[in-house]
C-alpha positions in Angstrom: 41.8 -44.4 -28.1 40.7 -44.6 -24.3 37.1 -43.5 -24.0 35.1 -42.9 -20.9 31.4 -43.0 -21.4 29.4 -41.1 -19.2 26.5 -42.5 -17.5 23.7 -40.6 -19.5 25.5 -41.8 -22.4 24.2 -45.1 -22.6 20.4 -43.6 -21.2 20.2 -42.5 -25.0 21.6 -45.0 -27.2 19.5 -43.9 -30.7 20.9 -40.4 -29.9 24.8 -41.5 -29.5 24.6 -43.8 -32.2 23.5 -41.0 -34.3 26.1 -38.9 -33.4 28.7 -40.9 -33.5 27.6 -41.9 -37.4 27.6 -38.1 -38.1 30.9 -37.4 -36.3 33.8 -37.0 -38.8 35.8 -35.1 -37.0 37.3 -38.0 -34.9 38.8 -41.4 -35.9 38.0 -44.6 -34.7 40.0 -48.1 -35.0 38.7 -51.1 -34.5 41.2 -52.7 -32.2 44.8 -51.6 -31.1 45.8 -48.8 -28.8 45.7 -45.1 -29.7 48.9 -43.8 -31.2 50.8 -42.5 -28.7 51.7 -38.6 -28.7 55.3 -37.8 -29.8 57.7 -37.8 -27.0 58.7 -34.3 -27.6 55.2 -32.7 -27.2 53.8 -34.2 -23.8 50.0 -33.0 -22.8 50.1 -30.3 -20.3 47.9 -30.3 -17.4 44.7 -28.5 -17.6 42.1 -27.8 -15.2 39.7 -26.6 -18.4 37.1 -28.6 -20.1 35.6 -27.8 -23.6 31.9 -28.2 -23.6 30.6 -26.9 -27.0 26.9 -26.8 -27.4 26.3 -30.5 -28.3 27.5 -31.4 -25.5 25.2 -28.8 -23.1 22.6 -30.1 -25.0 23.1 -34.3 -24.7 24.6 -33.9 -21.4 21.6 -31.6 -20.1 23.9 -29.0 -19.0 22.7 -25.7 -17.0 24.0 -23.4 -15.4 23.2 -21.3 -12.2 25.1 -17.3 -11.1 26.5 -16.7 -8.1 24.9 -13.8 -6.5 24.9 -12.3 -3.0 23.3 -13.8 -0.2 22.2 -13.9 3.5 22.9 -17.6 3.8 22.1 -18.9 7.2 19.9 -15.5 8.0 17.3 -16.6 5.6 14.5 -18.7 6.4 13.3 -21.0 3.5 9.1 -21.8 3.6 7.8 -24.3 1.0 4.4 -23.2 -0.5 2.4 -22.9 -4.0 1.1 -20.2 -5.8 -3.0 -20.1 -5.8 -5.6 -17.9 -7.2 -6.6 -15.4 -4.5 -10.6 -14.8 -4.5 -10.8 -11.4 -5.7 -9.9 -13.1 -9.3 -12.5 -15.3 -9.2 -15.7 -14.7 -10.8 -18.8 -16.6 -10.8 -21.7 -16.4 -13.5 -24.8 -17.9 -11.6 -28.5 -18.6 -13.2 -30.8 -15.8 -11.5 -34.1 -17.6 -12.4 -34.8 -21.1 -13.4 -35.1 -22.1 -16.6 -32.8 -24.2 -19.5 -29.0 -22.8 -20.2 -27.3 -22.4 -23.7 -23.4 -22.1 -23.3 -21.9 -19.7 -25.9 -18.3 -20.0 -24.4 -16.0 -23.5 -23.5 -14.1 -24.1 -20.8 -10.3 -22.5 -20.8 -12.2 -19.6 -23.8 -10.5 -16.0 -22.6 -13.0 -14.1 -22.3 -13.5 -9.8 -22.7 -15.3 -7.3 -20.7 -18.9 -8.1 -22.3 -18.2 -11.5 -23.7 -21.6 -13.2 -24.4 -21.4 -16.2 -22.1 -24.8 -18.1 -22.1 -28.3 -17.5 -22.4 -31.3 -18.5 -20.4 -34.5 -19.6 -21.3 -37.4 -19.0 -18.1 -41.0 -18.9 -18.2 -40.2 -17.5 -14.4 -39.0 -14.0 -16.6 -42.4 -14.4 -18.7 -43.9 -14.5 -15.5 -42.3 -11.6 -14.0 -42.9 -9.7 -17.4 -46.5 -10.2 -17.2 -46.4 -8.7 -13.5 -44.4 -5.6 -15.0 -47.3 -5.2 -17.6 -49.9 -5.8 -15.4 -48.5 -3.2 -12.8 -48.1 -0.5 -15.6 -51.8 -1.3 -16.5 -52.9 -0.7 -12.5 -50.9 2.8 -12.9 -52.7 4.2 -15.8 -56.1 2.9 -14.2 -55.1 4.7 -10.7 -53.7 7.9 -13.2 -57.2 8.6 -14.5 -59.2 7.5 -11.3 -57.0 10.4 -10.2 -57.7 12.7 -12.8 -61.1 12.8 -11.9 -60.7 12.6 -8.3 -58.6 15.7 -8.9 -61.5 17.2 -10.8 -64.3 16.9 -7.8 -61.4 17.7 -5.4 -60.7 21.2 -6.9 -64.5 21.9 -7.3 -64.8 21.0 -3.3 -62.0 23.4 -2.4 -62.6 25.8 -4.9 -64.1 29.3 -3.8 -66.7 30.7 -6.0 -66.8 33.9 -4.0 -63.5 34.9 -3.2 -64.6 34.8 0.6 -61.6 32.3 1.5 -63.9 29.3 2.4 -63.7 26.2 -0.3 -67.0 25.4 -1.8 -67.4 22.3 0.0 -66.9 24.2 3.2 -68.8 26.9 2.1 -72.3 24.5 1.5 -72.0 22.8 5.2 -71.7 26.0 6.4 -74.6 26.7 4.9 -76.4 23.6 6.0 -75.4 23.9 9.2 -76.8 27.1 9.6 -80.4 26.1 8.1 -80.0 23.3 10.8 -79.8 25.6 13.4 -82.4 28.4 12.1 -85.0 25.2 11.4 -84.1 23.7 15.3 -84.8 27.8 16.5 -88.2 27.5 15.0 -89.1 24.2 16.5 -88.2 25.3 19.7 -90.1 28.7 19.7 -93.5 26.6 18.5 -92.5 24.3 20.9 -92.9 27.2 23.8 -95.7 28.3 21.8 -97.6 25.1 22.0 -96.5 24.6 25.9 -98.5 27.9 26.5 -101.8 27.1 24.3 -101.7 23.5 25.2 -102.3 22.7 21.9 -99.9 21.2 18.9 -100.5 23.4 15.9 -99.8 22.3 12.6 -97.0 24.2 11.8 -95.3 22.3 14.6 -95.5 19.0 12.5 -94.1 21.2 9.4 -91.0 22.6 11.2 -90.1 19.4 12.8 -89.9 18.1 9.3 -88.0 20.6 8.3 -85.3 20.1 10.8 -85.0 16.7 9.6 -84.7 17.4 6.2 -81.7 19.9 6.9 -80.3 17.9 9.4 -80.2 14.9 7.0 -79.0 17.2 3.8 -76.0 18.2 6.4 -75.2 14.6 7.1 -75.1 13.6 3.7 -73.0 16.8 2.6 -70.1 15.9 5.2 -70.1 12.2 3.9 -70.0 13.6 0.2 -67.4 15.6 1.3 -64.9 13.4 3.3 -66.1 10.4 0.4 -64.4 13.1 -2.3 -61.7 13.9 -0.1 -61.1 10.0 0.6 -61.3 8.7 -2.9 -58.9 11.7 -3.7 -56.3 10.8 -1.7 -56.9 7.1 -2.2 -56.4 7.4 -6.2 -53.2 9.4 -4.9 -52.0 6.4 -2.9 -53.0 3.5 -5.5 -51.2 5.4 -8.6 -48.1 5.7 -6.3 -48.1 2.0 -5.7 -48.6 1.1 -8.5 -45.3 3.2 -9.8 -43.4 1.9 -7.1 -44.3 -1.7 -7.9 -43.7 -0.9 -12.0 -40.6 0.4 -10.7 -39.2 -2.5 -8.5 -40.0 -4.8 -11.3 -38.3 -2.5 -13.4 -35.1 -2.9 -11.7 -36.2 -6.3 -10.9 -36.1 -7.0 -15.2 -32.4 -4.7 -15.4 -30.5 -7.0 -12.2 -31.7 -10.0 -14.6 -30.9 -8.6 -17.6 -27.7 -6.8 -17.2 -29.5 -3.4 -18.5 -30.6 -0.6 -17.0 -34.1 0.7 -16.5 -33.7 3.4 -19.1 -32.7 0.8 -21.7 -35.0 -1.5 -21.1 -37.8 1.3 -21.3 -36.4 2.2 -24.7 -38.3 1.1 -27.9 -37.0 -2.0 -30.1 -36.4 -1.6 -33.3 -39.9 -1.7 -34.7 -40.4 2.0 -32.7 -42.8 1.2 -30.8 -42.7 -2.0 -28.8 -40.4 -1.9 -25.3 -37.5 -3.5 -25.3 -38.1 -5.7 -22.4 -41.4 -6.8 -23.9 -38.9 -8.7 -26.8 -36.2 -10.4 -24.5 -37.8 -13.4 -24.7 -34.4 -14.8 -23.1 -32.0 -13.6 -20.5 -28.2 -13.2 -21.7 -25.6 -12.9 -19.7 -21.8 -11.2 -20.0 -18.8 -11.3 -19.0 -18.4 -8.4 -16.0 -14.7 -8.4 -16.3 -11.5 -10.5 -18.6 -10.5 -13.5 -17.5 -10.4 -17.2 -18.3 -13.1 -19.7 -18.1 -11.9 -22.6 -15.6 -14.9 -23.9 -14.8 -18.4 -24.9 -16.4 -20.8 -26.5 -14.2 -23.7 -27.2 -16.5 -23.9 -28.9 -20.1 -25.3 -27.4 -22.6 -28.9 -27.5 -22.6 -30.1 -28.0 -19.2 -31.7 -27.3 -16.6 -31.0 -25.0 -14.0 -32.7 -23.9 -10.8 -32.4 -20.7 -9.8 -29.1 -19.4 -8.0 -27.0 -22.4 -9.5 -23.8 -22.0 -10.4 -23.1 -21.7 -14.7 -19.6 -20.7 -15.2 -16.7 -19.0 -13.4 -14.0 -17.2 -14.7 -10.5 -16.6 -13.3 -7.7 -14.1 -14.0 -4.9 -16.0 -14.0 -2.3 -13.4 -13.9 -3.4 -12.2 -10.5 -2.1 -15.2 -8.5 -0.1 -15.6 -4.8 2.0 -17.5 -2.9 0.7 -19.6 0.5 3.6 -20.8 2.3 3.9 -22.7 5.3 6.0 -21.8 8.4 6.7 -23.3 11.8 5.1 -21.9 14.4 8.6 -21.2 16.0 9.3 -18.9 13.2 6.3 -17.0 13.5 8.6 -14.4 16.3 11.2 -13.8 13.1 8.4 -12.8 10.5 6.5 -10.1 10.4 4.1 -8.6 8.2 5.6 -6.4 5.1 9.1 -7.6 5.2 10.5 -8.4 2.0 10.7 -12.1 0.9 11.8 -14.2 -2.9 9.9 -16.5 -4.4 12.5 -19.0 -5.5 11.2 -21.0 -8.7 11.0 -24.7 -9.0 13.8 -26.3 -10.0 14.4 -26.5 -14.0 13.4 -22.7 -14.2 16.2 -20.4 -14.9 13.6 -17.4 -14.1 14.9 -15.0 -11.6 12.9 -15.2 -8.1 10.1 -13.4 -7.6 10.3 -10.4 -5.1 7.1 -9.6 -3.1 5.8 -8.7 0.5 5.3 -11.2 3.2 2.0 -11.1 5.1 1.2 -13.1 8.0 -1.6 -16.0 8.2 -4.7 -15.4 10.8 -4.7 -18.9 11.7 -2.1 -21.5 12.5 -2.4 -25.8 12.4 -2.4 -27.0 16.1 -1.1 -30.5 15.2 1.4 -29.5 12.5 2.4 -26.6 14.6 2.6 -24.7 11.6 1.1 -21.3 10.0 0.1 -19.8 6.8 2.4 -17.1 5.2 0.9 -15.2 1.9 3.9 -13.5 -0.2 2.2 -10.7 -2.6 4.8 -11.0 -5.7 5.5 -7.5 -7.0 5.6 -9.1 -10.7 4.9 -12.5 -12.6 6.5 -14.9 -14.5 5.3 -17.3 -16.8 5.3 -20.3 -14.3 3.9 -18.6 -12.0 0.5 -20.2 -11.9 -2.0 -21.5 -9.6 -0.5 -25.2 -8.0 2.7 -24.9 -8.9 4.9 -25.3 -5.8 8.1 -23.4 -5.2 9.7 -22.1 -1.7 9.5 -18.4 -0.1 12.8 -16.9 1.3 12.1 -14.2 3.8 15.5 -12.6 5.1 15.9 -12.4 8.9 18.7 -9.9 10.2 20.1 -7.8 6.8 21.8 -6.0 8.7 25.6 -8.1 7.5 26.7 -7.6 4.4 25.9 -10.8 2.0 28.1 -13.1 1.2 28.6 -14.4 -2.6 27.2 -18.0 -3.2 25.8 -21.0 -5.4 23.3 -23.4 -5.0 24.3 -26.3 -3.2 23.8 -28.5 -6.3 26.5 -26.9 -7.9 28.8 -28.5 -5.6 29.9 -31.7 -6.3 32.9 -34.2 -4.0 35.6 -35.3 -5.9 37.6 -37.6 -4.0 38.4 -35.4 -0.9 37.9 -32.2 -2.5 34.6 -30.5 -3.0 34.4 -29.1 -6.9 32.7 -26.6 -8.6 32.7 -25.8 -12.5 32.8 -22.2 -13.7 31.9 -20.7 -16.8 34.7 -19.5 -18.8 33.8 -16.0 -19.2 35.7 -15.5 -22.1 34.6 -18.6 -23.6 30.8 -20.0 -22.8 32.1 -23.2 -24.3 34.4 -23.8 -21.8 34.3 -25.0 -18.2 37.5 -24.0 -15.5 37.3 -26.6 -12.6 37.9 -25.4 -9.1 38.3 -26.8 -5.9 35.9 -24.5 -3.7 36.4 -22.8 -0.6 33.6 -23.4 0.8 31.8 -21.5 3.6 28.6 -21.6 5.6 26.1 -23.9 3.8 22.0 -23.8 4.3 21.2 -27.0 2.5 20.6 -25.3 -0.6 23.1 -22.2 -1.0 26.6 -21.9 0.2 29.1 -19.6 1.1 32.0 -19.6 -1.7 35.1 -17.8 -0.5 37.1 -17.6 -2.8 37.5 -18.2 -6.9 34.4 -16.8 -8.4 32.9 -13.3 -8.5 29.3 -11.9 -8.4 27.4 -13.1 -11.9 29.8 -16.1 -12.6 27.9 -18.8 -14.2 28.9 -22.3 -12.4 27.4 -26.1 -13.9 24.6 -26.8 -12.0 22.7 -29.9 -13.9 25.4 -32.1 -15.6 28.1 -31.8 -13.0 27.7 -35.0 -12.0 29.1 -36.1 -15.4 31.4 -33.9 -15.5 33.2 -35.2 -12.3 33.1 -38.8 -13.9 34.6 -38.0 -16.5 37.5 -36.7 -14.7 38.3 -34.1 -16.7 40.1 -30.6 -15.7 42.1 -32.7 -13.1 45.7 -30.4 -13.1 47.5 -34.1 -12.7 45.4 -34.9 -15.8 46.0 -34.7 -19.7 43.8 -32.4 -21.8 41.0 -33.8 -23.4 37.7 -33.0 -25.1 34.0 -33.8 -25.4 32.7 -36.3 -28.3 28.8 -35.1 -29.1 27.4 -37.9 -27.8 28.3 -37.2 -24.7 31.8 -38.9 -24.2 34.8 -38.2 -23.2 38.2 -38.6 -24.9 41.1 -37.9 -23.0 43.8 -36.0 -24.7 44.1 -34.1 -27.9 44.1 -36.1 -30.6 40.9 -36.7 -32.8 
């Protein structure tokens, strides 16, 4: 028996070995020359090979369809997929103090996951000032109260004449004033005639004083009443609008509004925010953890960075163009994100977008492709091309990947999927057209959706099987091949 063994053959010997142990359906001799067919049935040529699943499988056979194509019209951009910043979230500490990390790194997290506490004697401090506040603005509420209470007694009127009764007593002071000033004037004149100063001069003088002085003091009572009215006014609005900054102060800390963190605990009567004694943080949005920048238990100032979470299915493509290109893109055309190669996932569509900045000394520019849709190796590093079609408007032209052509001799060879029998192979001499490096034309032989060897050809062409000059032969599972029919 002639055998040809393949060059990944020998790359696994415990597996061959193993199959060739288990193989019973074909007969080995130790020495002497395979009997030879009978002379009246000669081998007829075939161009088929039989590749049953053993073989795919130690050969590393895959396969790739031919599909329609605008090769040479479509530009090719390498690139890798990154996490865009809208799907990053970071956790930072608000207030210094010591961390305790309730999630690990790579933990998916939920919409209100608990993710780490903080223990701060800056939110002790900033409690007190809340209490201390709310304390100010029940002092200023009853200084008010009876502010308000001389207030409405100063503007109040007794006798329905439409003057307040604070008004109403200057008035009246004011008048005595100028009845006591009358009289001292008219003994004045009086005394200027006589030439003498009586004693009821003396008395009225004094009298004007007294009045004048009772009026002084009764428009300092009244605009010391009116003052310490409005000032009670203004210290018990202060002092709300400080209890209230705090307020929302304690919920942007806390994650809880200001009505929850007026409500009472569980004992009925104590405020809640009088028994968080430590801040805890959630989740604002699902994601996954990818990074954790502090260890458990320490310290961390205020503003620094504790976690950040990612959403790793919203991911896109940076690719890189020349800067000659950039007149042939444009943002919004369509454009393929072609996977890596050992994926048989279907490429990504998505829309093209233009960078905002190009590389001077590469004379390159950024292009972002949005994909429509994800597959499961689409992640974040992983690198892959962009296809963005130029002119569509030819027709496409059926091809195959480039590495599913292979030189045999002088003639290029493909190897198609029998489509009536997956474990079969038809080898073809293509007619090939234009090429792009990585797809060509075919012109003739295969049809939209054929299945061609794309990994394993090389082996296939060694073994120089299919050949029409050729006898039949078959596939061993070990990967060898054994020209003719016999077993």
């Amino acid at each position: 028996m002639e055998r040809l063994t393949l060059a990944r053959g020998f790359a696994r010997p415990v597996a061959i070995l193993s199959a060739v142990l288990c193989l019973a359906g074909c007969n080995r001799r130790d020495s002497g020359p395979a009997t030879a067919a009978p002379a009246d049935e000669p081998a007829e040529p075939s161009n088929r090979v039989a590749i049953p699943e053993p073989v795919r499988r130690n050969l590393g056979i895959s396969f790739a369809r031919a599909e329609m194509r605008h090769v040479g019209r479509t530009l090719r951009m390498p690139g890798r997929f990154e996490i865009p910043p809208e799907a990053r979230r970071e956790y930072h500490a608000p207030l210094a103090g010591t961390v305790e990390l309730l999630v690990r790194q790579y933990d998916r997290v939920e919409t209100g996951t608990l993710l780490y506490r903080l223990d701060s004697t800056e939110w002790r401090r900033i409690k007190q000032d809340y209490a201390q506040t709310l304390a100010e603005a029940r002092t200023a509420s009853v200084t008010l109260e009876s502010a308000e209470i001389w207030h409405g007694h100063l503007h109040k009127d007794p006798s329905g004449s439409g003057i307040a009764a604070g008004s109403q007593r200057i008035e009246s002071l004011r008048a005595a004033a100028l009845a006591a000033a009358d009289r001292v004037r008219q003994l004045e004149r009086a005394s200027a005639a006589v030439g003498v100063q009586t004693p009821e001069m003396a008395e009225a003088r004094n009298r004007l004083a007294e009045v004048q002085a009772d009026l002084a003091q009764a428009i300092i009572d009244f605009a010391s009443l009116e003052a310490n009215y409005h000032a009670a006014e203004v210290t018990l609005e202060s002092a709300g609008t400080k209890a209230r900054l705090l307020l929302n102060t304690m919920a942007s800390f806390t994650g809880l509004s200001p009505a929850e963190l007026e409500q009472t605990a569980e004992d009925g009567v104590t405020p809640r925010w009088q028994t968080l004694n430590q801040l805890e943080f959630r989740a604002a949005g699902e994601g996954v953890v990818d990074r954790v920048a502090l260890t458990n238990g320490a310290y961390a100032e205020a503003a620094a960075l504790v976690l950040s979470t990612v959403v790793p299915d919203q991911v896109r493509f940076r690719a890189v163009a020349l800067q000659s290109d950039s007149s042939r893109l444009r943002d919004g055309m369509k454009a393929m994100i072609v996977p890596p190669a050992g994926h048989g996932d279907a490429p990504l569509t998505g829309t093209l977008h233009m960078g905002l900045e190009a590389d001077p000394d590469e004379r390159t520019m950024d292009v972002i492709v949005t994909p429509h849709a994800l597959a499961r190796w689409a992640r974040a590093g992983v690198t892959a091309h962009a296809e963005a079609v130029l002119d569509e408007t030819e027709e496409p032209q059926l091809a195959v990947p480039r590495a599913a052509v292979i030189q045999d001799g002088l003639a290029m060879v493909i190897f198609r999927r029998n489509p009536d029998n997956p474990d079969e192979v038809i080898r073809l001499e293509a007619d090939l057209g234009i090429d792009d490096g990585r797809w060509v034309v075919v012109e003739s032989g295969l049809r939209e959706g054929d299945e061609v060897v794309l990994d394993g050809i090389y082996e296939l062409k060694l073994s120089g099987s299919g050949k029409g000059a050729a006898a039949g032969g078959h596939f061993h599972a070990d990967g060898t091949f054994h020209a003719g029919n016999e077993h």
